[in-house]
LOVO-659985 format. One record per residue (C-alpha): residue number from 1; x, y, z. Coordinates in nm, 3 decimals. Example, Ala and Ser with C-alpha at 12.3 -4.5 7.8 and 13.67 -1.06 7.14 Angstrom:
2
+-----+---------+---------+---------+
! num !      px !      py !      pz !
+-----+---------+---------+---------+
!   1 !   1.230 !  -0.450 !   0.780 !
!   2 !   1.367 !  -0.106 !   0.714 !
+-----+---------+---------+---------+
END
This chain:
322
+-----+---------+---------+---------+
! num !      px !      py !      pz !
+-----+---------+---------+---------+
!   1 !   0.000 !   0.000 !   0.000 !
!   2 !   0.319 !   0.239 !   0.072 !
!   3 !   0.426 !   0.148 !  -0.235 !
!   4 !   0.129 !   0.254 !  -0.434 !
!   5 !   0.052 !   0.553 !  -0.232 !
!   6 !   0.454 !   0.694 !  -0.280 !
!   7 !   0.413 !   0.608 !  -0.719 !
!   8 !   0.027 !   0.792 !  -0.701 !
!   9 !   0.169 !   1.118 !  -0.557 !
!  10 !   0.465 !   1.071 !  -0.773 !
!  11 !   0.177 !   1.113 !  -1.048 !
!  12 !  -0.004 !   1.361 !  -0.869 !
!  13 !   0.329 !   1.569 !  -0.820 !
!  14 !   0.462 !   1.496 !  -1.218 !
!  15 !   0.084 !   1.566 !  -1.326 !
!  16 !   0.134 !   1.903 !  -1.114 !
!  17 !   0.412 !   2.024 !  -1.273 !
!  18 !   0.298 !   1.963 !  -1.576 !
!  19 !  -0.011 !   2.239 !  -1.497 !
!  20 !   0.266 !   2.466 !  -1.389 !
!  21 !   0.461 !   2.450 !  -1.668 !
!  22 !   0.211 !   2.507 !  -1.894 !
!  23 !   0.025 !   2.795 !  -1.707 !
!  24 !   0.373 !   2.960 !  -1.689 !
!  25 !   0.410 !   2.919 !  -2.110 !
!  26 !   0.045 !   3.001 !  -2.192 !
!  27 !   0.055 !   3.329 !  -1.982 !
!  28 !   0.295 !   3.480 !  -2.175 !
!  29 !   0.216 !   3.288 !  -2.539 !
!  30 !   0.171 !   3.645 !  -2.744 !
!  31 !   0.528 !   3.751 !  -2.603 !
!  32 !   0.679 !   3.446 !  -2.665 !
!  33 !   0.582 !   3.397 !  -3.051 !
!  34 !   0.651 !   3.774 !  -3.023 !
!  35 !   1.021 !   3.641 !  -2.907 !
!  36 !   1.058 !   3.368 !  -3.195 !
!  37 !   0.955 !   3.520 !  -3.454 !
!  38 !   1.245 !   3.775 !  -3.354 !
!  39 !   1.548 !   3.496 !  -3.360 !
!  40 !   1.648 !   3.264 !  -3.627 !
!  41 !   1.533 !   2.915 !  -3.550 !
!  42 !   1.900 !   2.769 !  -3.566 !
!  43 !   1.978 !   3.024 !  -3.281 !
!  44 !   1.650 !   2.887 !  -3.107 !
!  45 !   1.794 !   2.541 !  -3.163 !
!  46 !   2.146 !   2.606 !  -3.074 !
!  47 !   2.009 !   2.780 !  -2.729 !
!  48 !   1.798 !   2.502 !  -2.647 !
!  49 !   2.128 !   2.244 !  -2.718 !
!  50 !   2.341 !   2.416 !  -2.512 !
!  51 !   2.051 !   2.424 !  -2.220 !
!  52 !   1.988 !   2.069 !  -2.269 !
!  53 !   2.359 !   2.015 !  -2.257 !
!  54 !   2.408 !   2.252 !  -1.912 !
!  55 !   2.130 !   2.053 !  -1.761 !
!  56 !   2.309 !   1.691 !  -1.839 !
!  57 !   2.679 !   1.799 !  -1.696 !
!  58 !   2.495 !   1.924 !  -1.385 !
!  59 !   2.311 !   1.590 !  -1.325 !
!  60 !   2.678 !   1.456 !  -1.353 !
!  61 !   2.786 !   1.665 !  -1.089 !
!  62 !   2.506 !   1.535 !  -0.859 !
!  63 !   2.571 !   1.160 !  -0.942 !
!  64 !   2.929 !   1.273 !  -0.838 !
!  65 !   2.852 !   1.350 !  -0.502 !
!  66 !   2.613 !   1.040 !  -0.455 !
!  67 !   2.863 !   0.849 !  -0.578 !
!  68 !   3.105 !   0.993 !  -0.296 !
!  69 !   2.886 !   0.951 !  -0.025 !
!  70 !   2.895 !   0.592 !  -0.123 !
!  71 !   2.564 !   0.507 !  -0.371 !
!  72 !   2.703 !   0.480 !  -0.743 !
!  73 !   2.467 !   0.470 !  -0.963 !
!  74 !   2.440 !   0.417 !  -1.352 !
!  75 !   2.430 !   0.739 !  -1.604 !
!  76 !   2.091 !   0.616 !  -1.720 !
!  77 !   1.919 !   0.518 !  -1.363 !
!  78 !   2.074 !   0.942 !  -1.257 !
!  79 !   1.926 !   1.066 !  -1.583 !
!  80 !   1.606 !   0.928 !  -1.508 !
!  81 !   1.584 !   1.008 !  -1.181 !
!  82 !   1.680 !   1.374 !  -1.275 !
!  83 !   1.475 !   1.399 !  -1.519 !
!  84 !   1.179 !   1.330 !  -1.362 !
!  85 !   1.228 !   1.513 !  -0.990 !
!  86 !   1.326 !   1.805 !  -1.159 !
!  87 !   0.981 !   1.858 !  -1.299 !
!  88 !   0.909 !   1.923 !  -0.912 !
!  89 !   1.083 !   2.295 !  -0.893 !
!  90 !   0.810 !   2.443 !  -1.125 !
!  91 !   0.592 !   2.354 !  -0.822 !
!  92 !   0.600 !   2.622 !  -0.563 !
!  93 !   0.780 !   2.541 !  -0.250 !
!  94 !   1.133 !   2.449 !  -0.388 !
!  95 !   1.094 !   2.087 !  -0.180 !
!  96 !   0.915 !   1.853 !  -0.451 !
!  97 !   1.206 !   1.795 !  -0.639 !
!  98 !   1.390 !   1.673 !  -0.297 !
!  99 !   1.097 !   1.453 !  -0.188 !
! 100 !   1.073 !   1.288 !  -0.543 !
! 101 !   1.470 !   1.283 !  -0.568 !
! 102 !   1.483 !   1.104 !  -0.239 !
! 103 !   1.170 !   0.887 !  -0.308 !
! 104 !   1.263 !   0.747 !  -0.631 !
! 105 !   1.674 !   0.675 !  -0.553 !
! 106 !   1.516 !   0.429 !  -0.258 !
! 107 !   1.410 !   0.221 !  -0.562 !
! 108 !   1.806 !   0.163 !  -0.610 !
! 109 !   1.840 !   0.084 !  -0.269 !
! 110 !   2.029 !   0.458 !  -0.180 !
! 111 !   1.926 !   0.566 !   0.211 !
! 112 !   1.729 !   0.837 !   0.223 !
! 113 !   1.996 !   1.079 !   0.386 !
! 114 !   2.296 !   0.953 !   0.089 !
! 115 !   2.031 !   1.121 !  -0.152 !
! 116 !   1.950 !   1.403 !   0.102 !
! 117 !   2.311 !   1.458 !   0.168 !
! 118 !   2.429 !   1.455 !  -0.234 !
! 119 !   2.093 !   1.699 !  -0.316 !
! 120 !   2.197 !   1.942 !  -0.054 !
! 121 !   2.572 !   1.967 !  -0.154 !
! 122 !   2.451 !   1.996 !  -0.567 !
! 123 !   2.234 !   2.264 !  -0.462 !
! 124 !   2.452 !   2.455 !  -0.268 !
! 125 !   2.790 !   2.390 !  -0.527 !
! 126 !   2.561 !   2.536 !  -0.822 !
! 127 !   2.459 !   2.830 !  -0.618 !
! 128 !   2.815 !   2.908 !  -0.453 !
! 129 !   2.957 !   2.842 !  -0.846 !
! 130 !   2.719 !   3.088 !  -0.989 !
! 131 !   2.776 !   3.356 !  -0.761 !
! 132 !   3.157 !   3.299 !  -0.827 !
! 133 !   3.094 !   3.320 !  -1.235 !
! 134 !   2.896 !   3.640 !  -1.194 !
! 135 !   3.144 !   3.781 !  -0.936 !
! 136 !   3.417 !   3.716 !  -1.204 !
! 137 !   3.256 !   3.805 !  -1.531 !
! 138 !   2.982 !   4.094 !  -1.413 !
! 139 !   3.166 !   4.379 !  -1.161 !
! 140 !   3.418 !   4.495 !  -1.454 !
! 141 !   3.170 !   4.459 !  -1.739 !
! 142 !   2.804 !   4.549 !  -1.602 !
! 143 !   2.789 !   4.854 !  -1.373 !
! 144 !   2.388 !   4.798 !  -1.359 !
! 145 !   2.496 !   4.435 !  -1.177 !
! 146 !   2.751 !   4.569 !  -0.973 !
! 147 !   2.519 !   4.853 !  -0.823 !
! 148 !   2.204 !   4.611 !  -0.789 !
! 149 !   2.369 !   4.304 !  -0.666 !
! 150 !   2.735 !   4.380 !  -0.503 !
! 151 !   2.604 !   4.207 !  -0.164 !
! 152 !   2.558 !   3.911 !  -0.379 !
! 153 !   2.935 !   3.916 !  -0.535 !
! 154 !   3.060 !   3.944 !  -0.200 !
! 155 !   2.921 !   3.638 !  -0.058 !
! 156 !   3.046 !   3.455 !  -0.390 !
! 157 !   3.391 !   3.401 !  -0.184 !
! 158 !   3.264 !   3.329 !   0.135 !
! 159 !   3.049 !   3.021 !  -0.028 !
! 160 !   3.346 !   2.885 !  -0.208 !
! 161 !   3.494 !   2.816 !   0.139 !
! 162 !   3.177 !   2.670 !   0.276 !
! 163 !   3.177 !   2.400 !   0.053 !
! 164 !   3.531 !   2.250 !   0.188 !
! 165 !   3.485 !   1.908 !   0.283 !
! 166 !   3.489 !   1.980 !   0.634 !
! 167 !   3.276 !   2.221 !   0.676 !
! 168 !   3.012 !   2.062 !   0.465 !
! 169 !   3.045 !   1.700 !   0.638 !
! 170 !   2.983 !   1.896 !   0.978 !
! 171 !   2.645 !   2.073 !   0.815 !
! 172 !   2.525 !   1.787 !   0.679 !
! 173 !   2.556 !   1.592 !   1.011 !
! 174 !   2.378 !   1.864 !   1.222 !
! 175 !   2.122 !   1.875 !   0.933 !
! 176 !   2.062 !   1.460 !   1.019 !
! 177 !   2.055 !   1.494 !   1.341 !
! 178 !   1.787 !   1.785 !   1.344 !
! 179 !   1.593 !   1.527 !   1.104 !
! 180 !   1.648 !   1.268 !   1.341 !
! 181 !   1.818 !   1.022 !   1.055 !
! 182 !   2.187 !   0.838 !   1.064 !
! 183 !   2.499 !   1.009 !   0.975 !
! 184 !   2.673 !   1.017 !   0.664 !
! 185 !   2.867 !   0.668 !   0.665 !
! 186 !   3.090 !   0.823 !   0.363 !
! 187 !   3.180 !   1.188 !   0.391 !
! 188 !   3.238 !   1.375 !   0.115 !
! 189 !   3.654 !   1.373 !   0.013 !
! 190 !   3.817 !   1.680 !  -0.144 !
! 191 !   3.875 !   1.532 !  -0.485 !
! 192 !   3.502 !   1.430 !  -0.510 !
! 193 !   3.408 !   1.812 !  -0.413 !
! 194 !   3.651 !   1.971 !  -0.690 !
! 195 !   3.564 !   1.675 !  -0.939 !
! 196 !   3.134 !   1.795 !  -0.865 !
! 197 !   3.267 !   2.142 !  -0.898 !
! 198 !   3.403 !   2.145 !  -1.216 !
! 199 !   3.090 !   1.966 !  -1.381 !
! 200 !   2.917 !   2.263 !  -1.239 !
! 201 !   3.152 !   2.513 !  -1.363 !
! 202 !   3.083 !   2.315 !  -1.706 !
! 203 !   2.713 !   2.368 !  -1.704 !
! 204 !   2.732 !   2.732 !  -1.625 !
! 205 !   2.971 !   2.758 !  -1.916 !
! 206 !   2.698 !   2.593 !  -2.134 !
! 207 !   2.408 !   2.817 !  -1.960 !
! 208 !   2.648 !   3.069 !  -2.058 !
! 209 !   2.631 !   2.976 !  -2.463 !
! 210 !   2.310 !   2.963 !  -2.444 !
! 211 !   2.212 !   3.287 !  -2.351 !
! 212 !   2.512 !   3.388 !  -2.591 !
! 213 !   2.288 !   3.298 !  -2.856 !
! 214 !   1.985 !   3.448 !  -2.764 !
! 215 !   2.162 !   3.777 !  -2.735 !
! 216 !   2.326 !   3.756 !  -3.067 !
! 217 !   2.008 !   3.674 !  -3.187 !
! 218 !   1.805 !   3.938 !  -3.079 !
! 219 !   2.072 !   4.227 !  -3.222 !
! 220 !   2.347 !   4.192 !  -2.913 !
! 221 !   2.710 !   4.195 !  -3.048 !
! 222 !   3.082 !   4.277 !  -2.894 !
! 223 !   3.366 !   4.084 !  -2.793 !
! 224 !   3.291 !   4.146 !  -2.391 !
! 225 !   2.884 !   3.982 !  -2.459 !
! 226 !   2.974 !   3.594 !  -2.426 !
! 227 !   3.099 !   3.700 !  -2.056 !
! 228 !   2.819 !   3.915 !  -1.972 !
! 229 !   2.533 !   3.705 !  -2.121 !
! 230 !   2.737 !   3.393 !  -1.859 !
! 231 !   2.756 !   3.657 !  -1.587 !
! 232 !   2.350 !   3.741 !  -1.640 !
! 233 !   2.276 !   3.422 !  -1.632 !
! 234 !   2.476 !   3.258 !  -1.343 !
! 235 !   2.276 !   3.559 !  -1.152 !
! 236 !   1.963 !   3.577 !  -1.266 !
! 237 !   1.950 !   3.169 !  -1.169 !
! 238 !   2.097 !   3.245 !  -0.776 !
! 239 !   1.839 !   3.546 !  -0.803 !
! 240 !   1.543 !   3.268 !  -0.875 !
! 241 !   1.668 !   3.046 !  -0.655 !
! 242 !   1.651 !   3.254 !  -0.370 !
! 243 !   1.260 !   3.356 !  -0.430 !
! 244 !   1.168 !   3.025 !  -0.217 !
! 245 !   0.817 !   3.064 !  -0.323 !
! 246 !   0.842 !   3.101 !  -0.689 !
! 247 !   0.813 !   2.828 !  -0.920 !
! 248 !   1.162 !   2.785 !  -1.130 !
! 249 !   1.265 !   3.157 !  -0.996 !
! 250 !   0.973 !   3.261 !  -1.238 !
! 251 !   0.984 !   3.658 !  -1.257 !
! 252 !   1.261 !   3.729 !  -0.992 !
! 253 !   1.498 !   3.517 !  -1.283 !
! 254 !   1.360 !   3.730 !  -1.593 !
! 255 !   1.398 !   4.112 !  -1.406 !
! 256 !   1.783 !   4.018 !  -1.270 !
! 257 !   1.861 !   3.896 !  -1.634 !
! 258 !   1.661 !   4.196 !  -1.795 !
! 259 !   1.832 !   4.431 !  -1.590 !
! 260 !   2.200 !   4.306 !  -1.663 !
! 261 !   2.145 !   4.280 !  -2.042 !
! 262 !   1.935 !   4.656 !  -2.066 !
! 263 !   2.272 !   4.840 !  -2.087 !
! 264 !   2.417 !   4.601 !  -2.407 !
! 265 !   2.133 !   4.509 !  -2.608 !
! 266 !   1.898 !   4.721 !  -2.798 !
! 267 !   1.582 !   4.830 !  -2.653 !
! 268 !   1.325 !   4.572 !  -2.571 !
! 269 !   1.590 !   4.261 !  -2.663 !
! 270 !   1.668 !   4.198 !  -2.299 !
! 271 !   1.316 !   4.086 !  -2.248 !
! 272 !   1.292 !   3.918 !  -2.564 !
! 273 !   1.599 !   3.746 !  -2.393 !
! 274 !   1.456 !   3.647 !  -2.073 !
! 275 !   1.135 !   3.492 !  -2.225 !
! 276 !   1.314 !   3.334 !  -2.515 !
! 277 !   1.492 !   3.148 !  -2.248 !
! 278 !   1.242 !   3.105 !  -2.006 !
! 279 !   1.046 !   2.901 !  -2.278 !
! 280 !   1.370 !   2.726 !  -2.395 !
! 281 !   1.440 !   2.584 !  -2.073 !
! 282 !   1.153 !   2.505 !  -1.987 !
! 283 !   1.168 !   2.287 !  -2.336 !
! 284 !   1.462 !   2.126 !  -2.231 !
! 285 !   1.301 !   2.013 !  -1.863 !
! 286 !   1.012 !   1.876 !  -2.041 !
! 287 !   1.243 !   1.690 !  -2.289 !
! 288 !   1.406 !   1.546 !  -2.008 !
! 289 !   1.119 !   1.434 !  -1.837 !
! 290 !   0.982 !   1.276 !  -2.177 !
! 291 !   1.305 !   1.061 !  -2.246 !
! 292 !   1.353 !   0.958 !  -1.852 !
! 293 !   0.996 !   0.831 !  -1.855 !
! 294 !   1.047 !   0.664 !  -2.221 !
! 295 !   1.359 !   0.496 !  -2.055 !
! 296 !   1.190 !   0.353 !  -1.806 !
! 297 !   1.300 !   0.171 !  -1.460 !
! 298 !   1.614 !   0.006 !  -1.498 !
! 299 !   1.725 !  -0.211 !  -1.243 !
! 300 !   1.753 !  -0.150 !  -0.883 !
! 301 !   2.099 !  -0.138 !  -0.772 !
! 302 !   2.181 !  -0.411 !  -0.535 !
! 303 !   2.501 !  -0.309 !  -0.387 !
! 304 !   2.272 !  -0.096 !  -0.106 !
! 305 !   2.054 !  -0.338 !  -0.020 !
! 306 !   2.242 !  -0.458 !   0.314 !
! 307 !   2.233 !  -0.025 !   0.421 !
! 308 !   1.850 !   0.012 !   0.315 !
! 309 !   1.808 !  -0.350 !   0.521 !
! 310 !   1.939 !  -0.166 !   0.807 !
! 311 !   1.784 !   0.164 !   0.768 !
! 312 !   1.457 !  -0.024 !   0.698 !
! 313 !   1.514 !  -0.255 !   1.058 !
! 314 !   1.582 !   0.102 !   1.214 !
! 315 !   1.941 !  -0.013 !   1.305 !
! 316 !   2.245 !   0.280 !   1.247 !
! 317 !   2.496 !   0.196 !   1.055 !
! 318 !   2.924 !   0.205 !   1.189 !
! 319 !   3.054 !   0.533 !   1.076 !
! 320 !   3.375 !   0.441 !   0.930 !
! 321 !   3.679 !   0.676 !   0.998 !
! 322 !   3.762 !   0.940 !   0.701 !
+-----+---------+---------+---------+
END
């Protein structure tokens, strides 16, 4: 019965989305043909690669982590399981793509607080990395950035050093604890954290081309755009993500990026911009979640089964020295 209530709301919550994502495409359906019809479709297509892409290298980076904590699992078992929980951010709350993460790696045998732990550290090691790209590419090129959002770059440094290994095995125990679940039997080495960090550097790179391409397709140009279109992005993302309540950043994203691009593209591109992408990414979620359900389950991973037969018996397993 557990079983068939956790796959209904799994339903209920892809189902959800689904409403979401649509309401948030049909509100705005004039501006975004509007937007197209603007932009060359191989620009369109090229953005929507390049998001696609960003979104595969940063699933990497969360198998990474997993993987560290001790639960490796197959490219095609992550990509599903991605694929699918992700849908869950366009929900509001920011927790539904946790819950569904969480619930569908226990169908590989991974305890609950390996997946809680790995989600945790990708979220934080996207926003820390994206903060550190638009420290580095926006003060020197976008003054409209660096008089909006200079409290932002500053933190960018102080993140970095949060994610040392130390620190974060310390914040993930108390984080257990407070939940009343086991600690981490596997904390998270150095080498995993800089091997995570560079897939996220990647994917920002890659968020970066793509809206590249939207700007040089709606009439941007210059040597200095490539970094400033990264820059925009990287903070109009950490300026979404921290709007708890909005679903996917929706609105906070679009004015941050707006703002940044006003100053180097001509009037009324830098909207063009933000919906262009808004739509495009949106796209590339939905594509996602189309192949990871066409892919189907694949096979439950059995080298966890003696930690979830613990867990499940309520028994704590030996923490094993680092």
């Amino acid at each position: 019965m557990k079983v068939v209530a956790v796959r209904g709301l799994r339903v209920f919550l892809v189902i959800l989305a689904l409403a979401f994502c649509g309401y948030s495409v049909a509100s705005q359906w004039d501006a975004t043909v509007r937007a197209f019809q603007q932009m060359s479709w191989a620009a369109l297509a090229g953005a929507l690669a390049a998001g696609l892409a960003g979104l595969f290298v940063w699933m990497l980076g969360w198998r990474t982590f997993l993987a560290g904590l001790g639960s490796p699992l197959p490219v095609r078992a992550m990509f599903r399981i991605s694929g699918i929980s992700q849908l869950g951010k366009y929900v509001p709350g920011k927790v539904w793509a946790l819950v569904t993460q969480i619930e569908m790696t226990r169908e590989h045998k991974v305890p609950p607080e390996r997946s809680f732990g790995s989600t945790m550290l990708a979220v934080a090691t996207s926003t820390a990395c994206g903060l550190a790209v638009a420290a580095v590419t926006l003060p020197l090129t976008s003054r409209a950035a660096r008089d909006e959002y200079w409290w932002l770059f500053l933190s960018a440094p102080v993140l970095m050093m949060l994610l040392h290994p130390k620190i974060v095995t310390w914040a993930l125990g108390t984080m257990l604890r407070l939940i009343r679940r086991p600690p981490l039997e596997h904390p998270v080495s150095l080498g995993v954290t800089l091997r995570a960090i560079g897939w996220t550097v990647l994917g920002w790179a890659l968020f970066g081309v793509h809206t590249w391409l939207l700007c040089v397709a709606a009439g941007g140009d210059g040597r200095g755009l490539p970094f400033i279109a990264t820059g925009a992005y990287a903070l109009a993302f950490v300026a979404g993500f921290i709007v708890f309540i909005a679903p996917g950043g929706i609105g906070a994203r679009e004015a941050a990026l707006t703002l940044v691009l006003t100053p180097v593209l001509p009037a009324g591109a830098p909207v063009v911009v933000a919906i262009a992408s808004r739509v495009l990414l949106t796209g590339a979620d939905l594509i996602n979640a189309g192949v990871a359900l066409l892919l189907g389950r694949t096979a439950p991973d059995t080298g966890n089964e003696q930690d979830s037969k613990e867990l499940v018996r309520g028994t704590q397993p030996t923490k094993e020295a680092p």
